[in-house]
Each structure stands twice: as C-alpha cells, then as structure tokens.
C-alpha positions, 0 to 999 in steps of 0.5 A, a space after each residue: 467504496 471507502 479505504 481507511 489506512 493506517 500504520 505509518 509514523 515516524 522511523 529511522 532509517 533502517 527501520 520497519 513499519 507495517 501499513 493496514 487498510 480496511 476497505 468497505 463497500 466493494 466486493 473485496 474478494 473480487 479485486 486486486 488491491 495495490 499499495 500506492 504512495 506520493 512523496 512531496 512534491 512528486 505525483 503518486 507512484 504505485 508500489 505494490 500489488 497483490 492478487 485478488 486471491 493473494 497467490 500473486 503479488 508484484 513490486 516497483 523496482 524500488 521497494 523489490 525486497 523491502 516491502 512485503 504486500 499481504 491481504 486477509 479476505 475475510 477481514 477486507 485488509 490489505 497489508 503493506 510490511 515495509 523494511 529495511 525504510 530509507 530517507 526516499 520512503 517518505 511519503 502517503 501511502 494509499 491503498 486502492 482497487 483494481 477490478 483488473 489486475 495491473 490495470 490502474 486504481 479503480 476507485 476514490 482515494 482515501 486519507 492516506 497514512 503518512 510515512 516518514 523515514 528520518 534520523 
C-alpha cells in the first residue's frame, strides 16, 4: 500500500490550498481515508475523515469550517480543501486508511506534503 501526497507549499495567512493523495495498492473503495498531520515538534494529530462512500465525513475541532475532506473512488484520491490557513496550520500533512471508520491508520505512512502558513 503506497500513499502519495501532494499540494502543499507556502501561504500566507488567510490564504487556501488544496492537498491531493493518490493511494495504491489497497481496495479504496473499501476504506476510510483520513487526513492527518504533524507540526514541529509535536506528534501527529488527525485532521479530517471521510467515509469509505464519501456520505460522511468528519473534522478535528480545529480546522471544523476551514478544511473541507473530498474523495474521488474512481480516481483512488482523496482531497483535503484547506481555507481561511493560520500560522498553527503549518505542518506535513499525510493521508491514511482506515479499514474501520474512526478507528486509527491502518497502514504505512507516506512522504507527507508540507504546509507552511506564514506571512
């Protein structure tokens, strides 16, 4: 199983970016897909969520509004839409699986892309 992300990059505060993973090796269709991330010097926090069918999706408290998880089955992608970025958005951001929604990442990490909010 092999996640690939991409998107990030540098913005200023209030600005917006949009992060893509493409996932491989996995029955997509079949799994939950989270969005997760780690700022320096803390340990990796989960951010968002989206149902294995897309129907249902849900939001850590701190990007509830701003962040927007997607995912396209037919393409094995999941999106994260990120607005309205703050300096405490900087981070990697990942993307896992979850054989069970809500449960923990079931798989390898990827590379991450990196998000950096600063003016």
């Amino acid at each position: 199983v092999q996640f690939v992300e991409s998107g990030g990059g540098w913005v200023q505060p209030g600005g917006s970016l949009r992060l893509s993973c493409a996932s491989s090796g996995l029955a997509f269709n079949n799994h939950a897909m989270s969005w997760y991330r780690r700022a320096p010097g803390k340990v990796r926090e989960w951010v968002a969520t989206v149902s294995s069918g897309g129907g249902t999706t849900h939001y850590a408290d701190s990007v509830k509004g701003r962040f927007t998880i997607s995912r396209d089955n037919a393409k094995n992608t999941v999106s994260l839409q990120m607005n309205s970025l703050n300096p405490e958005d900087t981070a990697v951001y990942y993307c896992n699986a979850q054989r069970v929604y809500g449960l923990g990442p079931d798989y390898s990490w990827g590379q991450g892309t990196q998000v950096t909010v600063s003016s």
